[in-house]
C-alpha positions in Angstrom: 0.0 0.0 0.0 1.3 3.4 -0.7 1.3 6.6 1.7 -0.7 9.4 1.3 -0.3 12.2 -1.1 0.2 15.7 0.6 1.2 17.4 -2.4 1.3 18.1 -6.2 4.8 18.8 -8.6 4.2 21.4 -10.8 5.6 23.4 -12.7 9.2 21.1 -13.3 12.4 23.0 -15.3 15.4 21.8 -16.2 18.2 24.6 -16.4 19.2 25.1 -20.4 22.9 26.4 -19.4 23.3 23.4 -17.5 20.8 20.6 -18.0 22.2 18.7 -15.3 20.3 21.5 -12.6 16.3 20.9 -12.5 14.1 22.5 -10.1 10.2 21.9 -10.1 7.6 23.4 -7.4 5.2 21.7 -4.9 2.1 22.8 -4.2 -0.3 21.2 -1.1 -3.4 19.3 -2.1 -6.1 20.7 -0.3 -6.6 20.5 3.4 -3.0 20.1 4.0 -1.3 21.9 6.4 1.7 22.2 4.6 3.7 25.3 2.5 4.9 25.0 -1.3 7.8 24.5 -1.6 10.8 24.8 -4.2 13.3 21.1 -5.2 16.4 21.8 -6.6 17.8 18.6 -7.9 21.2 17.9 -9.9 21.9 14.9 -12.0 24.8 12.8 -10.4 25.1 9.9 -13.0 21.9 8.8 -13.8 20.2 9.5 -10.6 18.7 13.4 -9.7 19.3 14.1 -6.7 17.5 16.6 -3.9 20.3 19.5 -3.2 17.9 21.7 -1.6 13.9 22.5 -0.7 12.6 25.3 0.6 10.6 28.9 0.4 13.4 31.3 0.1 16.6 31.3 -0.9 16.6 27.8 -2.4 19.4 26.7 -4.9 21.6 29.6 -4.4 24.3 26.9 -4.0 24.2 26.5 -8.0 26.0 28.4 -10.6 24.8 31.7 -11.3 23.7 31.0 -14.7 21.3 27.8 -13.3 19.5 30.2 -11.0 18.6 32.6 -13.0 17.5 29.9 -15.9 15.5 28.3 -12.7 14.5 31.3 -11.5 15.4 31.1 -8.3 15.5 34.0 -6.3 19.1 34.7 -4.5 20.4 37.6 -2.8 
């Protein structure tokens, strides 16, 4: 049996300077008590893999060029 859903992807990228950076939104399903939130994943091999989540300042780890393609917002 699987767990229970708390919340939707939307809205996934991957970053055209460097396609190896994706980032992709979450959004609660109703009646959740939860925030969105922003993934940042990188491609290690052939596994992505989680480098950051958040609501501010998420992915500023990455190469300039990746958050801006992403649109992440970093100071």
């Amino acid at each position: 049996m699987g767990g229970l859903v708390t919340a939707a992807v939307r809205r996934c990228r991957i970053a055209p300077s460097s396609p190896i950076w994706a980032a992709a939104n979450t959004v609660p399903n109703p009646g959740v008590p939860l925030d969105g939130a922003i993934v940042v994943l990188q491609r290690i091999g052939a596994l992505w893999t989680v480098m950051d989540v958040g609501t501010s300042e998420v992915g500023c780890t990455a190469p300039a060029s990746v958050q801006h393609d992403l649109g992440l917002e970093c100071p």
